[in-house]
C-alpha positions as CSV (number, residue, x, y, z in Angstrom):
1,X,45.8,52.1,-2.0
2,X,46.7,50.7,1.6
3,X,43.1,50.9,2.3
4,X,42.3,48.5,-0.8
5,X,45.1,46.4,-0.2
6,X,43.9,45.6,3.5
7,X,40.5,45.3,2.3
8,X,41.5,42.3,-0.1
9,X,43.4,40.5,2.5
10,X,41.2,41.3,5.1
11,X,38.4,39.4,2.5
12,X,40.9,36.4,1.5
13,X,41.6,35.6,5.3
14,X,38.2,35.4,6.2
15,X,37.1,33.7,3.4
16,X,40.4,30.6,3.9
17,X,39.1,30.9,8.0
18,X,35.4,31.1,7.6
19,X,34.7,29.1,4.3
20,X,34.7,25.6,3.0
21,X,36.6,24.8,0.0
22,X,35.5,21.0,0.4
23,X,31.9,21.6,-1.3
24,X,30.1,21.4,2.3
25,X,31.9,18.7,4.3
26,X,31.3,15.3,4.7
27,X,27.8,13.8,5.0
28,X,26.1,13.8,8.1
29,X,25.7,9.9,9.2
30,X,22.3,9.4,11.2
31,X,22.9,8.1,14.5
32,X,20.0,5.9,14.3
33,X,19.5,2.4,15.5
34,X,17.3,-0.4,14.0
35,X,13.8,-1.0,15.5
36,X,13.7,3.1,15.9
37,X,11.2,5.6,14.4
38,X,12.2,8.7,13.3
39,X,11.7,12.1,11.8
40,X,12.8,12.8,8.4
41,X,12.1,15.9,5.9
42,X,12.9,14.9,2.5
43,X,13.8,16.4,-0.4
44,X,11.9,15.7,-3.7
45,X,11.1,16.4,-7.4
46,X,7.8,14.7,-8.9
47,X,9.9,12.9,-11.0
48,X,12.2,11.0,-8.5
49,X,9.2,8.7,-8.1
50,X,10.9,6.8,-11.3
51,X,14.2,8.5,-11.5
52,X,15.9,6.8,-8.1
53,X,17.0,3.9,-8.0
54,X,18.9,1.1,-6.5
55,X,20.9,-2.1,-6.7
56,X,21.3,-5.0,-4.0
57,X,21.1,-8.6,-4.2
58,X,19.8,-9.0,-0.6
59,X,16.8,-7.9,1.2
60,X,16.6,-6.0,4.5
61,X,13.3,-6.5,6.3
62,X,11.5,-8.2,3.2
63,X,12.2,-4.7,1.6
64,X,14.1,-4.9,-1.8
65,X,15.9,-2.7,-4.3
66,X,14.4,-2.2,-8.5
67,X,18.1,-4.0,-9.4
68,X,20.1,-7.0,-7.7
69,X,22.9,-5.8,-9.1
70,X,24.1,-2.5,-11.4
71,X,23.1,-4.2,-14.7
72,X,20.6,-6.8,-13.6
73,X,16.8,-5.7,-12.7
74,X,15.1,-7.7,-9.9
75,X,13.2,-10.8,-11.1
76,X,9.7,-11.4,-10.0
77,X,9.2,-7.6,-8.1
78,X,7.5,-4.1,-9.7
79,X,9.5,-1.6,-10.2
80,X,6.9,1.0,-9.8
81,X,7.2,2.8,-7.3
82,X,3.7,4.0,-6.9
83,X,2.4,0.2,-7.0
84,X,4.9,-1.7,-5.0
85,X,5.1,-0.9,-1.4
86,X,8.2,-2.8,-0.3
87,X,10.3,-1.1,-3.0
88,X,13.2,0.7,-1.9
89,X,14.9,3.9,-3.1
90,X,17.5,6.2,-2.2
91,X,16.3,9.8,-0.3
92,X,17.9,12.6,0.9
93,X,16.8,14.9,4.2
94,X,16.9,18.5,3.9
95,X,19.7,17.9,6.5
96,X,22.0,16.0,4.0
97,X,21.2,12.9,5.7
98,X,21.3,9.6,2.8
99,X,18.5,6.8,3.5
100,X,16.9,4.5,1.3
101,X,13.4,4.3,1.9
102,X,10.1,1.6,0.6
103,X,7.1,3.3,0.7
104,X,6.9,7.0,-0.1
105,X,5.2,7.1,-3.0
106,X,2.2,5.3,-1.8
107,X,1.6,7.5,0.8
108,X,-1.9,8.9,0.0
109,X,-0.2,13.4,0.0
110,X,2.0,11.7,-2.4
111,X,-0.2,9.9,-4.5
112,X,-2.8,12.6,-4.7
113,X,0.4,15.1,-5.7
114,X,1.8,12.6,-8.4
115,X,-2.3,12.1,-9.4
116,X,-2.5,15.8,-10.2
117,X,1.0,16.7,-11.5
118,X,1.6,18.4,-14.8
119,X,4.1,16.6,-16.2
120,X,4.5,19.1,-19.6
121,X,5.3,21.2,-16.5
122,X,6.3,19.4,-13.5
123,X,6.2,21.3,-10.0
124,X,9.6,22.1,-8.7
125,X,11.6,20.4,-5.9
126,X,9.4,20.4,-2.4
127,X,9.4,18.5,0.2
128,X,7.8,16.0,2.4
129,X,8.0,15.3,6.2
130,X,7.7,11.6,7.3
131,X,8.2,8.8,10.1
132,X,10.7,6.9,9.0
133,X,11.6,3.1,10.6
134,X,14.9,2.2,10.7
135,X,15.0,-1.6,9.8
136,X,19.0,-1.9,8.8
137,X,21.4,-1.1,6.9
138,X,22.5,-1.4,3.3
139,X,25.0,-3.9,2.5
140,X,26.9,-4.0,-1.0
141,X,24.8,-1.6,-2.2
142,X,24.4,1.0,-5.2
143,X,22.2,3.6,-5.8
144,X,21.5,6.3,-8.8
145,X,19.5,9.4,-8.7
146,X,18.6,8.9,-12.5
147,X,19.2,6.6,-15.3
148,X,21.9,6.8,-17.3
149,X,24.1,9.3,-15.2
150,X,25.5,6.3,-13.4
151,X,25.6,4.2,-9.9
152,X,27.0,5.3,-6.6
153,X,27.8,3.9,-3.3
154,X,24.9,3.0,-1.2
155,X,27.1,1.0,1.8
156,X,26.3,1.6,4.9
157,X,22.7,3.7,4.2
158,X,20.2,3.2,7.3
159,X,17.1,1.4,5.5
160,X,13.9,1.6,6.4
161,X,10.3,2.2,5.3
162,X,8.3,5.8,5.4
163,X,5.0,6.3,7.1
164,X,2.6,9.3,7.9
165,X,3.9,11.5,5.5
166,X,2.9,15.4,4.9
167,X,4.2,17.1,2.1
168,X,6.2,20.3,3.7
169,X,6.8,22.6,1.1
């Protein structure tokens, strides 16, 4: 019974030492600067392509969000994602690293997934590896990984556009 007992606490020490009871820790902020290009791995489901979204009234680098604001779409730009080159949307890395990106879906590994996907079926999550460059940063903004499950903060996100893109896996 001693045995068990040290057992236990041996297991609840290591665990309040060695484990993270905040869900993973903060998220990692890129220490990037505009004008550079950089690698980024990005995680993806087929149908983020017109899931993500987000809102901002201003531009960064002639690059513009779907909505100017949470509850007003963008007047006079696509929203389609595959169509509209300059459109931005939020990403994550497979590092945990937040971006909002224009351009993905054009980019032709995309485009020829997206052209072939079964959507009765879609593929699971995968992801792509691409240059991304930096252009700014988002100001006032929101962002939502699907309709209807609401907005989050976008502040502060590095913006930029994708480029060379290879899907990864």
């Amino acid at each position: 019974m001693v045995l068990f007992a040290l057992l236990v606490g041996g297991f609840v020490l290591a665990f309040a030492f060695l484990g993270n009871r905040g869900g993973g820790g903060p998220t990692p902020v890129p220490k990037w600067k505009v004008g550079q290009t950089v690698d980024v791995e990005i995680t993806l489901v087929s149908t983020d392509y017109k899931n993500l979204g987000c809102a901002m009234a201003v531009e960064v680098a002639g690059k513009h969000c779907a909505f100017e604001t949470q509850n007003k779409k963008l007047a006079g730009k696509s929203d389609n994602s595959r169509e509209n080159a300059n459109l931005l949307q939020p990403y994550t890395t497979v590092d945990g690293k937040q971006l909002m990106a224009a351009g993905l879906w054009i980019q032709p590994a995309l485009k020829a997934k997206l052209d072939k996907e079964n959507w009765d079926n879609p593929s699971p999550r995968f992801t792509v590896k691409c240059k991304f460059k930096v252009e700014g940063k988002a100001k006032e903004a929101s962002i939502r990984w699907k309709p209807g499950i609401g907005w989050n903060s976008g502040n502060g996100w590095w913006v930029g556009t994708v480029s060379n893109c290879k899907l990864g896996g």
